[in-house]
SEGU-346599 format. One record per residue: x, y, z of N, C-alpha, C in turn; residue number from 1. Coordinates in pm, 1 decimal, m for minus. Example, Ala and Ser with C-alpha at 12.3 -4.5 7.8 and 13.67 -1.06 7.14 Angstrom:
1319.0, m569.0, 780.0, 1230.0, m450.0, 780.0, 1320.0, m330.0, 780.0, 1
1285.0, m225.0, 708.0, 1367.0, m106.0, 714.0, 1290.0, 3.0, 787.0, 2
//
This chain:
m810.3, 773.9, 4342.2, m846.3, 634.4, 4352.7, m717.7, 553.3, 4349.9, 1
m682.2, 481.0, 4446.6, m566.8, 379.7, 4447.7, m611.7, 258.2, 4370.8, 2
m472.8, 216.0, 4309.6, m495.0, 50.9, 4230.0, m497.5, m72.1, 4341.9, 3
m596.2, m152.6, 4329.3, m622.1, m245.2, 4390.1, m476.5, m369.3, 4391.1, 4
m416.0, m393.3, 4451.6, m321.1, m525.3, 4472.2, m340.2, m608.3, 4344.9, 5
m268.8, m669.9, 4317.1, m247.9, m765.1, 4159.2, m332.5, m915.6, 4240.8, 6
m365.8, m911.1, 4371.8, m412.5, m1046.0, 4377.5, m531.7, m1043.4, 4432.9, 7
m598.2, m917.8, 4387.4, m708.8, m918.2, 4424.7, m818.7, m864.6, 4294.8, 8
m771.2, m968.2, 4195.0, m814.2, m922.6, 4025.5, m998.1, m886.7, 4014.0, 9
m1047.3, m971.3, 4098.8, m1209.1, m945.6, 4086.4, m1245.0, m828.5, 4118.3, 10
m1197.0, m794.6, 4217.5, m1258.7, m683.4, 4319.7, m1180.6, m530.5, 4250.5, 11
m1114.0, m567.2, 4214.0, m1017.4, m451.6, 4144.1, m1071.7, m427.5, 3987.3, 12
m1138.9, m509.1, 3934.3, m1236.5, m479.5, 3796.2, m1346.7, m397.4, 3837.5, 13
m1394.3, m435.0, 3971.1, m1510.9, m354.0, 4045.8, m1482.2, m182.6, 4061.9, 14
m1374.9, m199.9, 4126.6, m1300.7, m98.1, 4156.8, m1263.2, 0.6, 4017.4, 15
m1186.7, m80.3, 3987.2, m1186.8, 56.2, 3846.2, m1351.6, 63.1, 3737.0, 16
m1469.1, m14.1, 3757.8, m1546.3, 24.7, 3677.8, m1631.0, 143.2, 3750.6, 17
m1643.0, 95.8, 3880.1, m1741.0, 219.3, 3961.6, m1630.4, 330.6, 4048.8, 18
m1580.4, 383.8, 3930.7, m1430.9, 496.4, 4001.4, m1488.3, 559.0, 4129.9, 19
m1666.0, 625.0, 4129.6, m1688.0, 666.4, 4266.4, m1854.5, 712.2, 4242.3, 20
m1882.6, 688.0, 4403.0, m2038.7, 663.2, 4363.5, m2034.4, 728.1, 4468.6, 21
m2131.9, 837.1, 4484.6, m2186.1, 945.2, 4608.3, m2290.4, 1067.7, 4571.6, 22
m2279.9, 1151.2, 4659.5, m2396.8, 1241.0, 4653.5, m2382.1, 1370.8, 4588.8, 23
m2484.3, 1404.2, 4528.5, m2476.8, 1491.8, 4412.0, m2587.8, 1602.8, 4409.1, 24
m2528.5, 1741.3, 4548.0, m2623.1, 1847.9, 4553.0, m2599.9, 1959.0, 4414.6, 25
m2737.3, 1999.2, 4334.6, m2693.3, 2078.2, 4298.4, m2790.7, 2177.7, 4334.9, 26
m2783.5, 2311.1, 4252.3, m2905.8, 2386.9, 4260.6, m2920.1, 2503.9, 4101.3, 27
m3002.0, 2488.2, 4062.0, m3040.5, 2561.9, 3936.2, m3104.3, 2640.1, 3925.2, 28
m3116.0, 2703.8, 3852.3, m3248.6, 2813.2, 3798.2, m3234.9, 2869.3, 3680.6, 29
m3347.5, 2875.7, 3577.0, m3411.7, 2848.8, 3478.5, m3406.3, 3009.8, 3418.3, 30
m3405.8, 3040.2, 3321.3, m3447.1, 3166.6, 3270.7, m3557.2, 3257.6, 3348.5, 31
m3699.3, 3157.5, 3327.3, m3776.4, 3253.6, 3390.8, m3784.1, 3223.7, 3599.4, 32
m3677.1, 3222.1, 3635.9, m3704.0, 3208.7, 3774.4, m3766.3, 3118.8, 3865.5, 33
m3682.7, 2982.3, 3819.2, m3776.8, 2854.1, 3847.3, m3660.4, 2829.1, 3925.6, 34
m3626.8, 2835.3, 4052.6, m3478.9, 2752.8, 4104.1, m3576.5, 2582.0, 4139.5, 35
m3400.2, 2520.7, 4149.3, m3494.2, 2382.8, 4143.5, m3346.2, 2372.0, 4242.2, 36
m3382.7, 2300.8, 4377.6, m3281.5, 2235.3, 4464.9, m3274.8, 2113.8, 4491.5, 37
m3196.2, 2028.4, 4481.5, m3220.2, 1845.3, 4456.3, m3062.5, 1801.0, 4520.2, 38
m3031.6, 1727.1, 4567.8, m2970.2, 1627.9, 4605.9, m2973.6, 1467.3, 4553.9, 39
m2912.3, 1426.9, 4498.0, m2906.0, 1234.9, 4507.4, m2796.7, 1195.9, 4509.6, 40
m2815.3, 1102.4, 4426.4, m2735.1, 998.1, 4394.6, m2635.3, 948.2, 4257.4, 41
m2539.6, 932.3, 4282.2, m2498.5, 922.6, 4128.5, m2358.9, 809.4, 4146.1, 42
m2326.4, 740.4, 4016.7, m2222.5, 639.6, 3998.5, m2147.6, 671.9, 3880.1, 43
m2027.6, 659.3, 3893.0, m1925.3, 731.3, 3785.1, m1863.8, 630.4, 3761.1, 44
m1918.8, 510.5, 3626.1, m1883.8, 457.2, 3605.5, m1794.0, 480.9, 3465.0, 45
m1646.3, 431.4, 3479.3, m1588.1, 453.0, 3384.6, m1586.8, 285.0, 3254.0, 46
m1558.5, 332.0, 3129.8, m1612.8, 202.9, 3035.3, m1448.3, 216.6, 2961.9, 47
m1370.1, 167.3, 2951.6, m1228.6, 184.2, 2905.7, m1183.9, 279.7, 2964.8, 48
m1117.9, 348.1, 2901.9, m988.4, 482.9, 2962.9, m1064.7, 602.0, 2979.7, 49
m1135.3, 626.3, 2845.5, m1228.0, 765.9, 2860.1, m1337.4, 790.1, 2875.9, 50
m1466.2, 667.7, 2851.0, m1591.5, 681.8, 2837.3, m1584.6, 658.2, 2941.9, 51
m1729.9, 784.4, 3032.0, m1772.8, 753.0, 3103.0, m1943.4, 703.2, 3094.5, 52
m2034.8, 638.1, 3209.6, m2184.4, 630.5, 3222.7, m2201.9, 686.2, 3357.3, 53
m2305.9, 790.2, 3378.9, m2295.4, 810.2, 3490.1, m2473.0, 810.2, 3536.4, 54
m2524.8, 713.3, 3572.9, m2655.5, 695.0, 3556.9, m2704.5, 771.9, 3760.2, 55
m2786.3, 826.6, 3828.0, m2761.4, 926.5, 3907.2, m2978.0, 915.6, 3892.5, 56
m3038.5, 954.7, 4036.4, m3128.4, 983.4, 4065.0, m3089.8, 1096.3, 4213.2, 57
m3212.9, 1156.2, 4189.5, m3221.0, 1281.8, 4282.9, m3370.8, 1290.1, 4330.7, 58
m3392.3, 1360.5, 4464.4, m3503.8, 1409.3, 4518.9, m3490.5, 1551.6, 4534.3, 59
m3561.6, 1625.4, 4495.8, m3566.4, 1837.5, 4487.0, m3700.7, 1872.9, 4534.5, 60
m3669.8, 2011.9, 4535.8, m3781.9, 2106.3, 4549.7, m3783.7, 2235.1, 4415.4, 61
m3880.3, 2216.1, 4397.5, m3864.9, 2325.6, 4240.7, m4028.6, 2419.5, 4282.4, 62
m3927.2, 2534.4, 4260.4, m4066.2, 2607.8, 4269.5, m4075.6, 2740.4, 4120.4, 63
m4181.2, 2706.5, 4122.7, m4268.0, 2714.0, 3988.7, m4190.5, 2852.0, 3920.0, 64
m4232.9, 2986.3, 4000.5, m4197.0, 3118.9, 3958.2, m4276.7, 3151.5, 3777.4, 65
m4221.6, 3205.2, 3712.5, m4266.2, 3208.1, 3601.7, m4289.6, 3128.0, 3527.7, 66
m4244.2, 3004.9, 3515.3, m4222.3, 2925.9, 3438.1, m4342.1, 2788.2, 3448.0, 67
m4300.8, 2661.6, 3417.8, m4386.5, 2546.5, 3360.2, m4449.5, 2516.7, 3502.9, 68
m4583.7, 2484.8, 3544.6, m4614.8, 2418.1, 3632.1, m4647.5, 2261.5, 3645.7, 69
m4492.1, 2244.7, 3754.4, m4502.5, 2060.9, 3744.9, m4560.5, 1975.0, 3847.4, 70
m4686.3, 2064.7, 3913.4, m4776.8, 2008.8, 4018.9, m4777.8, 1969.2, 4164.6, 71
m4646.2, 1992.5, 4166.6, m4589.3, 1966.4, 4316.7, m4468.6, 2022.3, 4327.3, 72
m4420.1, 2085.9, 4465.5, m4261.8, 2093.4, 4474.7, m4197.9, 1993.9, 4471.1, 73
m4196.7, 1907.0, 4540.6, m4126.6, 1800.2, 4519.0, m4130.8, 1695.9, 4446.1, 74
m4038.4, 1700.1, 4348.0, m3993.3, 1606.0, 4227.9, m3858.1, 1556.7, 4269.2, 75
m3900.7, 1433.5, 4155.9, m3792.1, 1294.5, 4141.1, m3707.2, 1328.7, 4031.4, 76
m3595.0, 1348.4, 4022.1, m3510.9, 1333.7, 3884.5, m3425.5, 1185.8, 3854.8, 77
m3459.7, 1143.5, 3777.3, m3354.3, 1018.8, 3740.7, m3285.1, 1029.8, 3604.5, 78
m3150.9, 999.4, 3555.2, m3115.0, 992.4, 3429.3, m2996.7, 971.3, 3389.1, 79
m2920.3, 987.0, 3325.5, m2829.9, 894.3, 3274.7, m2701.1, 1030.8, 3188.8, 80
m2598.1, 1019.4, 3222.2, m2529.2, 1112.1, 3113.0, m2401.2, 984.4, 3078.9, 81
m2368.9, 1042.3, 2971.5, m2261.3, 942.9, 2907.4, m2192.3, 1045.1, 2842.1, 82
m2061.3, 1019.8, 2830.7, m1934.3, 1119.7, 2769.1, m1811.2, 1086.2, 2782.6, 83
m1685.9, 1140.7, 2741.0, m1538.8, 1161.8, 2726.2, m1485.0, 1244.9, 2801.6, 84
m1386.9, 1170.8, 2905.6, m1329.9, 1210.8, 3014.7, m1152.7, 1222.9, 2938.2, 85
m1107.8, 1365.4, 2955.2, m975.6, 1392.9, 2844.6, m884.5, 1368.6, 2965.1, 86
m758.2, 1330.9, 2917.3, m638.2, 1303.8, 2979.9, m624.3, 1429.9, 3113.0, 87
m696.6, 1505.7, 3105.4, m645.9, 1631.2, 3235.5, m777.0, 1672.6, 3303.3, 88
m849.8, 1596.7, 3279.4, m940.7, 1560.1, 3395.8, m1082.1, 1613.6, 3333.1, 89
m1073.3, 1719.9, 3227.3, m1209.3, 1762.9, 3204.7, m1303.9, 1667.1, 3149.8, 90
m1426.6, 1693.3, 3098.6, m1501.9, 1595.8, 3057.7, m1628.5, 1659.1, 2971.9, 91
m1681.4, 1598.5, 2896.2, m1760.7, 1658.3, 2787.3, m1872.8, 1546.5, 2780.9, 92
m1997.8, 1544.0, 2817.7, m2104.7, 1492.5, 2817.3, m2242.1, 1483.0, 2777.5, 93
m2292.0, 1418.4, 2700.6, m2465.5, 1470.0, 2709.9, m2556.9, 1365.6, 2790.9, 94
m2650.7, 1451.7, 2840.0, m2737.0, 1360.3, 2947.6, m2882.8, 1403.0, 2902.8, 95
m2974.0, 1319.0, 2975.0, m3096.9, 1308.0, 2918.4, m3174.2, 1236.1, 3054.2, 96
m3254.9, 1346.0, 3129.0, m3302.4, 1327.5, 3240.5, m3452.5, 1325.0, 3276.0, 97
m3523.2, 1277.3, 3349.5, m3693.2, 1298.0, 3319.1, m3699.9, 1391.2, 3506.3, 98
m3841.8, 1452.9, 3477.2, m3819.3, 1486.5, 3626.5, m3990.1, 1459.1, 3676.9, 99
m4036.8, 1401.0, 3780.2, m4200.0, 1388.9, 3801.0, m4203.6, 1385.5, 3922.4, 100
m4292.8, 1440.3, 3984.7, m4334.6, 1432.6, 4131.3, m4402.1, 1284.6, 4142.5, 101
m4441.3, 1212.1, 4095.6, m4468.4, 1032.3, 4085.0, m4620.8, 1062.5, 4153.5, 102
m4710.0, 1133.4, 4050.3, m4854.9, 1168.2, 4109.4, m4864.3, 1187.9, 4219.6, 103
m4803.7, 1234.8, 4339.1, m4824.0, 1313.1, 4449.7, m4898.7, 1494.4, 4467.4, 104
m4857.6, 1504.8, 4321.3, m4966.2, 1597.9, 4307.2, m5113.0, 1636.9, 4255.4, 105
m5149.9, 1766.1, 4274.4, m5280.5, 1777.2, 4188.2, m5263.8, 1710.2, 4000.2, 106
m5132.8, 1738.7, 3980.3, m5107.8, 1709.8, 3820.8, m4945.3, 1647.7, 3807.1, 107
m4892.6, 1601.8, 3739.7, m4806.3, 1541.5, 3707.4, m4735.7, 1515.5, 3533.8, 108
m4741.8, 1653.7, 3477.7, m4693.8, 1652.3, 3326.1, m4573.0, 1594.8, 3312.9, 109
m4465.5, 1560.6, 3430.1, m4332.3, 1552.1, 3411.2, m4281.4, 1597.6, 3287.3, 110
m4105.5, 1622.0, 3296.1, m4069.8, 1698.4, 3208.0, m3902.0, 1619.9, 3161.4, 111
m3912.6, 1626.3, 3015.4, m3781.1, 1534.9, 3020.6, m3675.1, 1661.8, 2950.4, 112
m3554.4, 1649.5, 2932.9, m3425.4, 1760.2, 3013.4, m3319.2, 1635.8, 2948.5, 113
m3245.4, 1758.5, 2827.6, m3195.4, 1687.8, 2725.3, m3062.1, 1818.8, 2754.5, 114
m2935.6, 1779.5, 2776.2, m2848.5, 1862.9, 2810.2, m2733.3, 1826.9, 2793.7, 115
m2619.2, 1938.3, 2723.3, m2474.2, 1911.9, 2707.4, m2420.3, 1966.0, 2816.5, 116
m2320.6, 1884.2, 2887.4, m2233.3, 1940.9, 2956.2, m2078.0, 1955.6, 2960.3, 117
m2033.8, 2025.1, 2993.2, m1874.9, 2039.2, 3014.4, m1806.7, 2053.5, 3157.2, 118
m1783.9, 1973.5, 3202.7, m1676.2, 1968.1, 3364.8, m1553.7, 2023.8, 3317.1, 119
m1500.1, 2099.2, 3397.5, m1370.1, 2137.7, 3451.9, m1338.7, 2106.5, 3580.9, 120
m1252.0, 2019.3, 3612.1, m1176.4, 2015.8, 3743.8, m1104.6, 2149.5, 3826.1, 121
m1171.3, 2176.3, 3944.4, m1125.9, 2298.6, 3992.2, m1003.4, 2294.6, 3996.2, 122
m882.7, 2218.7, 3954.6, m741.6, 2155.3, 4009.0, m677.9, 2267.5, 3869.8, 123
m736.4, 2265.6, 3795.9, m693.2, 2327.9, 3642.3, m756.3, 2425.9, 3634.2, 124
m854.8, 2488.5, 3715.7, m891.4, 2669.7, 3689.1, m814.0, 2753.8, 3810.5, 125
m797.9, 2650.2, 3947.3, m738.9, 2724.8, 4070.3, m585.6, 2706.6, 4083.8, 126
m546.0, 2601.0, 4060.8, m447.4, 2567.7, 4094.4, m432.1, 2538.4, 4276.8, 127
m559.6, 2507.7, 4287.7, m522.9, 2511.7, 4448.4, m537.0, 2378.4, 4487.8, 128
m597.4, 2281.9, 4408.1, m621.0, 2139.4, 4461.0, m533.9, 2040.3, 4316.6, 129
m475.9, 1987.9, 4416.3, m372.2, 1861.3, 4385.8, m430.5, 1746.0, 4377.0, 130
//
């Protein structure tokens, strides 16, 4: 992220609060064989030097396998993680996410998804990106 010009003070508060906002594929799977594939949205907003908010919605396909039945493949995830971004890029977070197909199905228990995370920047496990 480049620093915005000294005479462009508004737009440059903008700039360093929303460091970068884009799309966010992941894909999971669960103990008992539930993969869940989703794509969205997410904003990496930074709050001083280290805190970050990174509030993020997604659209997936989750299919059931052993595990909880959430009435439809396709579910909504929306939610919020907040955490400490360390001087060398890693980051340590907990997030707290709900997930519901928004009654499009026969049933709709939605499920809320309470999770610690830890980022590593591939720049510091590979050494291949600068």
């Amino acid at each position: 992220m480049s620093t915005p010009p000294a005479s462009s003070a508004s737009s440059g508060a903008l700039t360093n609060l929303c460091g970068s906002c884009g799309p966010s594929p992941v894909l999971k799977s669960r103990p008992r064989a539930q993969p869940y594939l989703y794509g969205g949205l997410l904003a990496d907003i930074m709050v001083g030097r280290h805190v970050y908010v990174m509030p993020n919605t997604a659209l997936g396909y989750y299919q059931r396998g052993g595990g909880r039945d959430l009435g439809y493949p396709l579910e909504f995830r929306s939610g919020l993680e907040i955490g400490w971004r360390f001087d060398g890029g890693m980051r340590a977070g907990v997030a707290m996410h709900h997930l519901s197909n928004a009654n499009i199905g026969d049933r709709n228990p939605g499920v809320e998804e309470l999770s610690l995370n830890l980022s590593i920047p591939l720049a510091s496990v590979t050494g291949l990106v600068k």
